[in-house]
C-alpha positions as CSV (number, residue, x, y, z in Angstrom):
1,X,63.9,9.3,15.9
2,X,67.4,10.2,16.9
3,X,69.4,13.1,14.9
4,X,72.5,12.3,13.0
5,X,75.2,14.6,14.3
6,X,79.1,14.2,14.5
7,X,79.0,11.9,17.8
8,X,76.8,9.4,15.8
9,X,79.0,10.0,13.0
10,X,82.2,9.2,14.6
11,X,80.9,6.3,16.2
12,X,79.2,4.8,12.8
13,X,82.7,5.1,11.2
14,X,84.1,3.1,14.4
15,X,81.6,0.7,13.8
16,X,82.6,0.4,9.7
17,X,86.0,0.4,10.7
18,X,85.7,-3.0,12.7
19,X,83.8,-4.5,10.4
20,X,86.7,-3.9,7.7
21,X,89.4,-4.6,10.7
22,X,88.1,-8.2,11.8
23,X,86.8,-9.4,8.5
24,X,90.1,-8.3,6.4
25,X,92.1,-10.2,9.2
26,X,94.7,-7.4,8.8
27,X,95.7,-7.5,11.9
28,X,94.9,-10.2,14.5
29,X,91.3,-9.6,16.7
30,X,92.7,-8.3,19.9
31,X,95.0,-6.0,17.9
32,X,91.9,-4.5,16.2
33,X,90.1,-4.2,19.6
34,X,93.0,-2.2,20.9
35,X,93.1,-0.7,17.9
36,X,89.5,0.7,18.2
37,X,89.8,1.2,21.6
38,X,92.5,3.5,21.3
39,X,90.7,5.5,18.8
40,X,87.8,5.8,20.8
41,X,90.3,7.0,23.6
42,X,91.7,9.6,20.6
43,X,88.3,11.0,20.1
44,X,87.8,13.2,23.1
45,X,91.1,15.9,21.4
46,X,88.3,16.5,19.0
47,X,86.4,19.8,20.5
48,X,83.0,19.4,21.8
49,X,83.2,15.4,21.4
50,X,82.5,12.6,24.4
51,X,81.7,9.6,22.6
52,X,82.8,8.2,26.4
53,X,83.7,9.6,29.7
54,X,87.6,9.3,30.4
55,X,86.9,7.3,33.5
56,X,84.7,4.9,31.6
57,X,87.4,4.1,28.6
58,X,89.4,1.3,30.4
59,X,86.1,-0.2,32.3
60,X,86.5,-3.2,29.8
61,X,90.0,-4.5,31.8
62,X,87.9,-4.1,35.3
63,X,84.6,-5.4,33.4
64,X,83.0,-8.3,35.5
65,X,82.9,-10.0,32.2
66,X,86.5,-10.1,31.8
67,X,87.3,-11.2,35.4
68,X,84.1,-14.4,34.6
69,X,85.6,-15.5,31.6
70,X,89.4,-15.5,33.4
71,X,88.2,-17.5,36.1
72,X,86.5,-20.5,33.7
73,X,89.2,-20.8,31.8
74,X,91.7,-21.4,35.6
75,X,88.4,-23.9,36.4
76,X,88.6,-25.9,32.9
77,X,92.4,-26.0,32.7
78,X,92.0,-27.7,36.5
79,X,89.7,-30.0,35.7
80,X,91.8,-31.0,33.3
81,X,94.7,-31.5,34.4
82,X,93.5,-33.7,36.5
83,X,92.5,-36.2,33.9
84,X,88.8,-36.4,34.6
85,X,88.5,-35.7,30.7
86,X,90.5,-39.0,30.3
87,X,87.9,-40.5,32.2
88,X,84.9,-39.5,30.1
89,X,87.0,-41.5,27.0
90,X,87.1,-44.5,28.8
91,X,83.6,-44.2,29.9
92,X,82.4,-43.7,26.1
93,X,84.7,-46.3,24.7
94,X,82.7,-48.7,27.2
95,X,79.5,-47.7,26.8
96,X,79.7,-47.0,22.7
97,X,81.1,-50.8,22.0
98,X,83.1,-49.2,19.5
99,X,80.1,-48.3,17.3
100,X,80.1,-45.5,15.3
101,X,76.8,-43.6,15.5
102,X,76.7,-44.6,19.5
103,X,80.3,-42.8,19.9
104,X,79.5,-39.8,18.0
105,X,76.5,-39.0,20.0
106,X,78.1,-39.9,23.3
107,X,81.2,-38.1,22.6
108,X,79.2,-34.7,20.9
109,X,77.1,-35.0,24.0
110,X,79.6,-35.1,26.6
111,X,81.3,-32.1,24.9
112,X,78.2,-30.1,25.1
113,X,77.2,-30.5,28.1
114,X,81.3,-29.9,29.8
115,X,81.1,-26.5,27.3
116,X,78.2,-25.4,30.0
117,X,80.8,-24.7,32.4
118,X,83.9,-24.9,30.6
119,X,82.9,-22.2,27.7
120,X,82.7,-23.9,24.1
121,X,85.6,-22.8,23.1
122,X,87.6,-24.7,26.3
123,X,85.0,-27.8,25.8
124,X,86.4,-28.0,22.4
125,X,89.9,-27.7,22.8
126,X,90.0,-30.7,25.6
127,X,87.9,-32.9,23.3
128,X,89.5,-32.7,19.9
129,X,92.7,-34.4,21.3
130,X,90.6,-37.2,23.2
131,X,88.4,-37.6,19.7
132,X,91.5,-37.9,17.7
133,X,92.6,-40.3,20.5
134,X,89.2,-41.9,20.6
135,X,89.2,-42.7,16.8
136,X,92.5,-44.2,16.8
137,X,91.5,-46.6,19.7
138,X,87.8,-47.4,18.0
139,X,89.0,-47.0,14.7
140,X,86.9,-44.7,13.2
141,X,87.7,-41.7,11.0
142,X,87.9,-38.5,12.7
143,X,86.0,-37.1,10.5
144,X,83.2,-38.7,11.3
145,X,83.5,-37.9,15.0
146,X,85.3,-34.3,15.1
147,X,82.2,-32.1,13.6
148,X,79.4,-33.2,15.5
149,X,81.8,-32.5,18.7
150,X,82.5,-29.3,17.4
151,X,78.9,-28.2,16.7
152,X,77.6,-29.9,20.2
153,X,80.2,-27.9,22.2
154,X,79.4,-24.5,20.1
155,X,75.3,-25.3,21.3
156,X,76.1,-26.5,24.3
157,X,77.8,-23.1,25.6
158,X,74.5,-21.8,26.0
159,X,73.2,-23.8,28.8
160,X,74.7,-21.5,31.0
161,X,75.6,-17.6,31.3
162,X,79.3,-18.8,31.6
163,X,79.5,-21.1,28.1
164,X,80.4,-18.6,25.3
165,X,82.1,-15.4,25.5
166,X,78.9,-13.4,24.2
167,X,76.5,-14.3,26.9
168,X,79.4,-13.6,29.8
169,X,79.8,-10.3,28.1
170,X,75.7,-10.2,27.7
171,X,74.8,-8.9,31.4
172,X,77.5,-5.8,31.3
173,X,76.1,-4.8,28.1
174,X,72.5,-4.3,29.8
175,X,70.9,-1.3,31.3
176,X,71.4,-0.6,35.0
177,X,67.4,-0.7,35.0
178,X,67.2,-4.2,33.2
179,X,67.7,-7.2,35.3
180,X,70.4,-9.1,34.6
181,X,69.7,-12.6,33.7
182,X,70.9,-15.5,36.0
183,X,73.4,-18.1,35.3
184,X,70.9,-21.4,34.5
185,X,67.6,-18.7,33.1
186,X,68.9,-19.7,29.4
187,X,69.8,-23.8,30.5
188,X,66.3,-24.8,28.4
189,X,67.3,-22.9,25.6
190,X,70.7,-24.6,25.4
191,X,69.7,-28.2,26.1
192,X,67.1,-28.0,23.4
193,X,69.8,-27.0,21.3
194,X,71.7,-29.8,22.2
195,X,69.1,-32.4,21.8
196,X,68.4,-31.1,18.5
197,X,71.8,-31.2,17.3
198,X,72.6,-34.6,18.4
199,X,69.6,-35.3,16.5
200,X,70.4,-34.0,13.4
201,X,73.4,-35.5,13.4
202,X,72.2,-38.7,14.3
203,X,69.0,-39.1,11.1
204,X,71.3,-36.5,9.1
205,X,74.4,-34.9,9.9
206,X,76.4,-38.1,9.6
207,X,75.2,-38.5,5.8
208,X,76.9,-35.0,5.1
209,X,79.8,-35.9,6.9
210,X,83.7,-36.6,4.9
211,X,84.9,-40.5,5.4
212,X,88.2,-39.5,5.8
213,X,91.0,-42.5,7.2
214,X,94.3,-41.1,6.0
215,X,94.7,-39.2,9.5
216,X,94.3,-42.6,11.3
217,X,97.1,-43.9,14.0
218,X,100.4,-43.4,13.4
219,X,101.5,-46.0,14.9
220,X,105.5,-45.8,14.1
221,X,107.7,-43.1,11.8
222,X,108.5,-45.3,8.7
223,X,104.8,-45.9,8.4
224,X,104.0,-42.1,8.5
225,X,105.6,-41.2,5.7
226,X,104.4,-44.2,4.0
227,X,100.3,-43.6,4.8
228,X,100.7,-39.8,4.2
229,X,102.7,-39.8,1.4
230,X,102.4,-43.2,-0.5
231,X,106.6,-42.9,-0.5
232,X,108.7,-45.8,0.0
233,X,110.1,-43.4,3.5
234,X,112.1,-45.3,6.3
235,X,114.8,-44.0,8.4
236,X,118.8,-44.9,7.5
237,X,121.9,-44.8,9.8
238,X,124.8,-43.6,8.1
239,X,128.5,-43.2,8.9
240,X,130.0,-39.9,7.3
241,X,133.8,-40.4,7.1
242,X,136.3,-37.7,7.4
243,X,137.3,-36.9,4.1
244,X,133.0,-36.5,3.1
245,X,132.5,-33.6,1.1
246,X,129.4,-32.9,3.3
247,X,132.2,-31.5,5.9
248,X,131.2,-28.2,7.7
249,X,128.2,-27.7,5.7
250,X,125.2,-26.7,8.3
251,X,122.4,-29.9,8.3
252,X,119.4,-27.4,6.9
253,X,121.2,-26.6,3.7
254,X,122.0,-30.7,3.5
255,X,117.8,-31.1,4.5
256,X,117.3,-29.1,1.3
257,X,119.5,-30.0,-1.1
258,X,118.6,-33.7,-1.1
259,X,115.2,-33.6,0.5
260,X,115.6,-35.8,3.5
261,X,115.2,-34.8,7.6
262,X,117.7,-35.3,10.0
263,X,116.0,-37.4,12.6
264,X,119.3,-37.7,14.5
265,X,123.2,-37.1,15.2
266,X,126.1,-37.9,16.7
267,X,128.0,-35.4,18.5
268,X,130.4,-35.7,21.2
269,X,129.3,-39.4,21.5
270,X,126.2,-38.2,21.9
271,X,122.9,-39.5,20.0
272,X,121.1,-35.9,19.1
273,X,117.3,-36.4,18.7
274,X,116.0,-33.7,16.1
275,X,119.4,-31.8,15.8
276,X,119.4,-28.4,14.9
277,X,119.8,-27.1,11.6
278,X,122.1,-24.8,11.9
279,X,124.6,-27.2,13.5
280,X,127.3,-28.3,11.2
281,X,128.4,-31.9,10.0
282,X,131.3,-33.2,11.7
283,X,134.5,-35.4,10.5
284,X,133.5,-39.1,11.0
285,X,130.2,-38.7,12.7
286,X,127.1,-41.0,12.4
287,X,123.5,-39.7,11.2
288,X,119.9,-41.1,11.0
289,X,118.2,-39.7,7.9
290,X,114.3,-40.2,7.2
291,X,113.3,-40.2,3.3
292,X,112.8,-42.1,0.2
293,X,115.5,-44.5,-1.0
294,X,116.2,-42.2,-3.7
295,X,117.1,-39.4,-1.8
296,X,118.7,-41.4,0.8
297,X,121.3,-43.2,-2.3
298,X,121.6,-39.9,-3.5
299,X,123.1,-38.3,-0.2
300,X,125.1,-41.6,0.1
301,X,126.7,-40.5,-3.2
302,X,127.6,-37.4,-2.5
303,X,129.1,-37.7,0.7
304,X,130.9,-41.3,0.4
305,X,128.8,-42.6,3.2
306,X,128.6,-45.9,4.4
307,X,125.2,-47.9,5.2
308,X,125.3,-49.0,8.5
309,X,123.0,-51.8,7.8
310,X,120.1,-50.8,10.1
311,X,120.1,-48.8,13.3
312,X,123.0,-49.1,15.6
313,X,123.7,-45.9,17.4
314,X,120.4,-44.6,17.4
315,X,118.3,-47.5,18.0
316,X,118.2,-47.1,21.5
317,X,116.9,-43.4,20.8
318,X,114.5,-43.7,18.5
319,X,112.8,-46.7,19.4
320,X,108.9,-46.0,19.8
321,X,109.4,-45.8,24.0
322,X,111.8,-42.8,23.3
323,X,110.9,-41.0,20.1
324,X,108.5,-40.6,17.6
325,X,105.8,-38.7,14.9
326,X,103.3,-36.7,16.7
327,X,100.5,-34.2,15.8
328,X,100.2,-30.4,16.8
329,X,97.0,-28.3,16.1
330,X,98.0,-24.4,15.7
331,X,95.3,-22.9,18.3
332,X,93.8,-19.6,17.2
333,X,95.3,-17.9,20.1
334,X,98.9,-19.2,19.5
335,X,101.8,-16.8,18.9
336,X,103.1,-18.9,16.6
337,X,99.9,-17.4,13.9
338,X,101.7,-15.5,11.1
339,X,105.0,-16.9,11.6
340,X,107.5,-19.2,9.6
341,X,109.0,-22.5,10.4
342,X,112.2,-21.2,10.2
343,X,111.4,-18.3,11.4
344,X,110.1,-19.9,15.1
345,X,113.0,-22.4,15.2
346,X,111.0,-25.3,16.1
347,X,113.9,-27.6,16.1
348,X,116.3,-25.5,18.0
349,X,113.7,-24.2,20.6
350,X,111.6,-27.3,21.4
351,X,113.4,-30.0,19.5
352,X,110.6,-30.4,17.1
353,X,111.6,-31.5,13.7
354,X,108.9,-31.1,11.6
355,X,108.2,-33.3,8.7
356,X,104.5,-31.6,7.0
357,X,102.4,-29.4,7.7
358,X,98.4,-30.4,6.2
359,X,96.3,-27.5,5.8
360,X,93.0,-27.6,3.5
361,X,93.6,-31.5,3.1
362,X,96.9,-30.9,1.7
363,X,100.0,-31.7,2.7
364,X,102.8,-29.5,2.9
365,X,106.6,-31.2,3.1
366,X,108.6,-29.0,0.5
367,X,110.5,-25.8,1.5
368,X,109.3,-26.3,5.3
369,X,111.2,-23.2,6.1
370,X,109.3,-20.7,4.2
371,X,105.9,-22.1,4.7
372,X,103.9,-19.4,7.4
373,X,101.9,-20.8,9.9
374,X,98.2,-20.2,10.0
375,X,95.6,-21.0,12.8
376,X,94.2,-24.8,12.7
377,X,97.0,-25.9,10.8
378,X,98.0,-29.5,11.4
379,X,102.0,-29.8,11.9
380,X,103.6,-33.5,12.3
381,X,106.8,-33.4,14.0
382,X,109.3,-35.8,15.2
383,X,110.8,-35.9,18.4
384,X,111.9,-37.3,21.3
385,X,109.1,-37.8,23.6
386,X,111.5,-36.2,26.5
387,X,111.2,-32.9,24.6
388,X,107.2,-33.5,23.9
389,X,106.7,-33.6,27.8
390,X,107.5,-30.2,28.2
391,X,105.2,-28.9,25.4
392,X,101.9,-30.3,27.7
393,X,101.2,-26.6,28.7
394,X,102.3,-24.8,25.9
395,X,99.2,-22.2,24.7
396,X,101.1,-22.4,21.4
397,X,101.1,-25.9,20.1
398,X,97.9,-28.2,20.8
399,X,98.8,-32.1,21.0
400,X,96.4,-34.0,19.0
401,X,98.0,-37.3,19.1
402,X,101.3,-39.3,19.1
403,X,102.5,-42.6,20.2
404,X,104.2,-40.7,23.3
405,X,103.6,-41.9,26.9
406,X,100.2,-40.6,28.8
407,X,100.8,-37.1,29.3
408,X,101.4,-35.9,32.7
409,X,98.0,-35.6,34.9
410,X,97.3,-35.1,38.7
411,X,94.0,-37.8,39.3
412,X,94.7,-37.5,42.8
413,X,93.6,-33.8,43.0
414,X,90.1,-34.7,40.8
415,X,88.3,-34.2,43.8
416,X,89.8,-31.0,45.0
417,X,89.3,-29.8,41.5
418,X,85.3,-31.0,40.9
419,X,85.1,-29.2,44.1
420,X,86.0,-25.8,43.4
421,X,83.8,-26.3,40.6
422,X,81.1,-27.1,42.9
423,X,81.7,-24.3,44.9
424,X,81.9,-21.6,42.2
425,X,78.3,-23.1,41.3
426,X,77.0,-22.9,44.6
427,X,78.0,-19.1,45.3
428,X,76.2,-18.4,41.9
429,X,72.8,-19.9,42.7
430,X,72.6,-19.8,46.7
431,X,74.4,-16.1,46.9
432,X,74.0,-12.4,46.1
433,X,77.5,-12.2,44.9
434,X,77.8,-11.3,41.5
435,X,79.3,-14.1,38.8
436,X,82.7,-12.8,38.2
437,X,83.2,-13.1,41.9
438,X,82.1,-16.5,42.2
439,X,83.3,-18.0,39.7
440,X,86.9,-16.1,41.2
441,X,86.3,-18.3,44.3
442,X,86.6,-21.4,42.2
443,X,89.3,-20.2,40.1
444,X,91.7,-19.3,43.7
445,X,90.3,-22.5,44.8
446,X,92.2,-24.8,42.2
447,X,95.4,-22.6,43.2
448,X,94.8,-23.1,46.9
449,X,94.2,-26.6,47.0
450,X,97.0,-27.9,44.6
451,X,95.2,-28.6,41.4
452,X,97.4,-26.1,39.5
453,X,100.2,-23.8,40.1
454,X,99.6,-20.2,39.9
455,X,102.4,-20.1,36.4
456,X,99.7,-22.8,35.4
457,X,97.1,-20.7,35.8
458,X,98.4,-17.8,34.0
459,X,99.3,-20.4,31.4
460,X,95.3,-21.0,30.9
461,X,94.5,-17.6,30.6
462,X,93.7,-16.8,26.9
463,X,95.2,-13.4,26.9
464,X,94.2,-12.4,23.5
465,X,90.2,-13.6,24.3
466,X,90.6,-11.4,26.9
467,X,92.0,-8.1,25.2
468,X,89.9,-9.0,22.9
469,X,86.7,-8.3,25.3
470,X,87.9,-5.3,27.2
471,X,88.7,-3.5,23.9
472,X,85.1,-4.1,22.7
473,X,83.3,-3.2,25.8
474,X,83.6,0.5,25.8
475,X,82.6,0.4,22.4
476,X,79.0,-1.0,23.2
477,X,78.8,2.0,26.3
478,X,80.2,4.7,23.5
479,X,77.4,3.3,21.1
480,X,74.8,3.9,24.0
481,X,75.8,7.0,25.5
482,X,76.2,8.5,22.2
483,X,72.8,8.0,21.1
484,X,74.2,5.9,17.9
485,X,72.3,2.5,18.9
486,X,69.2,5.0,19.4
487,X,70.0,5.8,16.1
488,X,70.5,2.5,14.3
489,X,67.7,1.5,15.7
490,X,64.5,3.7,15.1
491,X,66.6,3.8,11.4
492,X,66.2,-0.4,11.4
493,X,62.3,-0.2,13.1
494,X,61.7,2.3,10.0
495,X,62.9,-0.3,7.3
496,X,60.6,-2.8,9.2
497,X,57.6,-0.7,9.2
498,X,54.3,-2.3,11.0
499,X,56.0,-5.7,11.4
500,X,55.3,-7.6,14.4
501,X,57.8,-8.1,17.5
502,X,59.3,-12.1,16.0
503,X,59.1,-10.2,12.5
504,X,61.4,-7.9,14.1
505,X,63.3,-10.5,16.4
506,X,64.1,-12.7,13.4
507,X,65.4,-9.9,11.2
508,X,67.9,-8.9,14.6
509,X,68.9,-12.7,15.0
510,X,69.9,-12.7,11.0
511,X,71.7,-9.9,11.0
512,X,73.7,-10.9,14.2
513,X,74.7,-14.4,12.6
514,X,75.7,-12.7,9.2
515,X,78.0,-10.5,11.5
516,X,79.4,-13.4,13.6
517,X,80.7,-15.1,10.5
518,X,82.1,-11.6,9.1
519,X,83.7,-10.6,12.6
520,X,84.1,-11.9,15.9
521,X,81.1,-13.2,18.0
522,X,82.1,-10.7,20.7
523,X,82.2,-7.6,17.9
524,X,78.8,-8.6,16.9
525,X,77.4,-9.1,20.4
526,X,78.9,-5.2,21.3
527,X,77.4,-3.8,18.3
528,X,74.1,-5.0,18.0
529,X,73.2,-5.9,21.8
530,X,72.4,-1.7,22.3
531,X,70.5,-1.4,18.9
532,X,68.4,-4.3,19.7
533,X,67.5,-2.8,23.5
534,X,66.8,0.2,21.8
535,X,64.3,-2.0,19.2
536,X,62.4,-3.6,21.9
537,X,61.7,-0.4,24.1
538,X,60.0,0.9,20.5
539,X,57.9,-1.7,20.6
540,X,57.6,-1.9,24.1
541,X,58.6,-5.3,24.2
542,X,61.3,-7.3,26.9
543,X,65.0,-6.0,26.2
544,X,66.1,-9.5,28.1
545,X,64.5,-10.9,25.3
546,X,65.9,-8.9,22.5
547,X,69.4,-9.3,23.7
548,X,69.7,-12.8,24.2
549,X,68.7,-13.0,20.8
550,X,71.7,-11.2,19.9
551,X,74.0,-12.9,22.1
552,X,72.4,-16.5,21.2
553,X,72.6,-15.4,17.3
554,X,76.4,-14.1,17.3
555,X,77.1,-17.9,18.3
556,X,74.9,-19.0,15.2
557,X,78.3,-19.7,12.8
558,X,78.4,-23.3,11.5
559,X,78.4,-22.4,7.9
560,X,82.3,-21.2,7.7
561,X,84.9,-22.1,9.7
562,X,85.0,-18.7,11.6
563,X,84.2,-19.9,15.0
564,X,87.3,-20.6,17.0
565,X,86.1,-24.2,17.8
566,X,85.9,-24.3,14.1
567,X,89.3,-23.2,13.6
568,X,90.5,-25.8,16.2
569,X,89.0,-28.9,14.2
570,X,89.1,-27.6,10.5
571,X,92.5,-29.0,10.6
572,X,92.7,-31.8,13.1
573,X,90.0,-33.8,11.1
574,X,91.1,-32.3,7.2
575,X,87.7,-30.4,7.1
576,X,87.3,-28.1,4.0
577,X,85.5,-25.3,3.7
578,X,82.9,-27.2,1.5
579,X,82.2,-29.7,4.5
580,X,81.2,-26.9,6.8
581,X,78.8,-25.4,4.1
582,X,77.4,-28.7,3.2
583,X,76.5,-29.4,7.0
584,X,76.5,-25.9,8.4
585,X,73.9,-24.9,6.4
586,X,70.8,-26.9,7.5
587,X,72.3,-26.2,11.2
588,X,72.5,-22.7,11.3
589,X,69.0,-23.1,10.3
590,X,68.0,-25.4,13.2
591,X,69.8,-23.1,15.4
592,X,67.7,-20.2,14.0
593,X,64.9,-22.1,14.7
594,X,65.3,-23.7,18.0
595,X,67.0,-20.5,19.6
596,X,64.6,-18.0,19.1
597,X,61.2,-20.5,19.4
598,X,62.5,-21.4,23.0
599,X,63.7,-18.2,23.8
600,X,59.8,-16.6,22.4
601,X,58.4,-19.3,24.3
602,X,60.3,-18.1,27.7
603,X,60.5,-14.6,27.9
């Protein structure tokens, strides 16, 4: 048994200090991985300590995990933009005859499956949109569609080595004398997980599930504000004369006073879609307010307007080919996390106004400008679809639906694109090249060839994943070298005293899933992946085995909405925390179950 001593110390309050750091959400997850990581770096001033060598303390930024998970998210944004995603909707809505069961399993299905080679989290993030989209065309509650994607594409990321971030990371965090494990070794554990999910939702799941149709189409603005909010809303032209009293005051502080939204103005001649609010009201201009009646009379009262008796100068620009209500999803990885409305200028910056913001299945429309943004919010905005273009790519805002034109896509490069993929595929199986460098290949390939534009690229690159992985990673070598996993390990073999190797197995894979939901599934995978190497060669058992456990088990979070692909469709479908415990709970078991008797079964 390994001795305590200051090394093992230091390193067990690293370890307590992440758990605090990433469950108190303090500070965002790639912050608190820098965070560690600099400590770790700080550690060596301390005389007679090495928790890591100083060549070894930035091998995280040049870790072949961290290069892998780079290159499949350049591959999935190509495929994408391509519309081959588009595709697969048309291709369900045929097939599924609009039926509900048929579409959830065909759409959960195809989701798991694409998360194989596309990660879970980038599976998830090109589906939700197309299942909001999906629902509005088959009319069917998202609700009923969004979970069982959700949960499929979490499962379905461990067919292969490259679907979730902990089994890319898994093969750097193994001995140089264990053999790493190849990209399809785990594809039987991961298909039975699928199978088993689309099975439980399909006797079970979909009993659980909310029946939720207030996030249905929105098929024109008036109607919005009439479904959402059961208001009498509509949109009013008004001509403000010279003499108003509303004269030079800015159009945010008119917003608030007599709760209304400027949907447009005329300046210079010029119709104004979304003005901003800090512009000011000009003598005899003409506006387009959106609110009740009330409020609308009310304004009229105040500032002498004039009905124009429906819309004249803006009904050219806010007819439903021009502008329009439209849904944003606030991704986990947004910069926008943290921030207020008013703080990001929304309106100003990307002509956004927004109208509400729905968050726990509430709906948030008062004081819009204090209200702080939080990841998987849903935020309705009007604009004009000209402005909505340019927000296709943006890693801050994720369209879930709107009446707006069919994005922008390049079908004519799908083939250029399915063949990188191809490529990257066959380097992994046919050659001795290792995966980060051929999954590179595919990832220059989609450059090369047209498919995306090296900015575009960049643009996919989910800079705080990444961070977020090479902070961790010398964490898991300082835990080893150390002699700390040693430590945890014959401490946890102790506490288990003569139980058997699945005895053993189970209580790792436990452990690792309580973790997951407390903090990140890459901080669990680091932290327990050494002690549970360390567990097997006590028991002289397979250390491939014991650590895909771990890395299997750290994906194991159904039961809150931790996850990232949680986050992403907590709000899109008005989840609440209670739906993911209701219907979590029996999965996480499956998982537990299917996971580890596959994996037993295998190795």
């Amino acid at each position: 048994m390994a001795t305590l001593n200051l090394e093992i110390g230091l390193m067990l309050g690293l370890f307590s200090l992440a758990i605090v750091l990433f469950s108190s959400e303090r500070f965002r997850v790639d912050v608190s991985a820098i965070i560690l990581l600099s400590l770790l770096g700080l550690s060596s001033l301390i005389p007679g300590v090495e928790l890591i060598s100083k060549q070894e303390i930035f091998t995280g930024f040049s870790s072949h995990a961290v290069v892998a998970l780079m290159a499949v998210m350049i591959i999935g944004a190509g495929i994408h933009r391509t519309g081959f995603t588009n595709g697969v909707i048309n291709w369900i809505m045929r097939t599924s005859h609009g039926g509900e069961h048929r579409t959830m399993l065909l759409t959960a299905g195809a989701a798991g499956l694409l998360a194989s080679t596309l990660q879970n989290i980038g599976s998830a993030a090109l589906f939700t949109p197309l299942v909001s989209r999906l629902s509005q065309r088959a009319h069917l509650s998202r609700a009923r569609l969004m979970m069982p994607m959700a949960f499929a594409a979490i499962v379905g990321g461990a067919i292969t080595m490259i679907g979730s971030s902990p089994l890319i990371l898994l093969n750097d965090l193994l001995p140089s004398n264990v053999e790493h494990i190849a990209l399809f070794e785990v594809a039987p554990i991961g298909l039975s997980l699928l199978a088993g999910t689309l099975l439980f939702f399909g006797l079970i799941g979909m009993k659980m599930l909310p029946n939720k149709d207030e996030q249905n189409t929105l098929s024109q603005t008036s109607a919005f504000f009439q479904d959402f909010y059961s208001l009498d809303a509509d949109i009013y032209e008004l001509h403000i004369p010279n003499e108003s009293a509303l004269m030079g005051r800015k159009l945010g502080t008119i917003e608030r006073a007599f709760r209304v939204r400027f949907v447009g103005a005329q300046y210079g001649g010029e119709a104004r879609i979304a003005p901003a609010k800090d512009l000011s009201m000009e003598p005899n201009s003409v506006i387009a307010v959106m609110g009740t009646k009330a409020h609308v009379l009310k304004l009229v009262q105040a500032s002498d307007a004039h009905f124009k008796g429906g819309l004249e100068v803006f009904a050219e620009a806010l007819i439903q080919t021009r502008a329009g209500v439209s849904e944003f999803i606030i991704p986990p990885t947004s910069s926008y996390v943290d921030k207020t409305i008013g703080e990001l200028g929304l309106r100003k910056t990307q002509g956004l106004a927004v109208l509400a913001v729905r968050r726990d299945n509430e709906t948030h429309y008062k004081n819009m400008r204090e209200l702080v943004l939080r990841a998987g919010d849903l935020v309705i905005c009007h604009s004009s679809w000209k402005n909505l273009s340019r927000l296709n790519q943006s890693r801050d805002l994720a369209l879930l639906s709107s009446d707006s034109p069919q994005e922008e896509v390049r079908p004519f490069k799908v083939i250029p694109a399915l063949a990188c993929l191809a490529l990257a595929i066959f380097l992994v199986l046919n050659t001795d090249l290792v995966l980060s460098v051929a999954l590179l290949a595919g990832a220059v390939g989609m450059v090369v060839t047209g498919v995306l534009t090296m900015d575009e690229a960049y643009e996919a690159i989910s800079w705080k994943t990444i961070f977020l992985l090479a902070g961790l990673i010398p964490l898991g070598l300082a835990a080893e070298h150390s002699g700390t996993a040693q430590w945890l390990a014959s401490n946890f073999m102790a506490l288990m005293g003569n139980a058997s190797t699945y005895a053993v197995l189970l209580a790792l894979a436990v452990i690792t899933s309580i973790f997951s939901l407390l903090i990140s599934n890459v901080g669990a995978t680091v932290l327990l992946v050494p002690v549970a190497i360390s567990a097997a060669e006590s028991l002289g058992s397979d250390p491939r085995l014991f650590a895909l456990a771990i890395a299997l088990s750290a994906t194991n979070a159904f039961i809150l909405p931790t996850h990232p692909v949680n986050v992403l469709t907590m709000g899109a479908a008005g989840y609440t925390t209670k739906d993911y415990l209701r219907v979590g709970a029996p999965m996480t078991l499956l998982y537990l179950v299917i996971s580890l008797g596959v994996l037993v079964a295998l190795f």
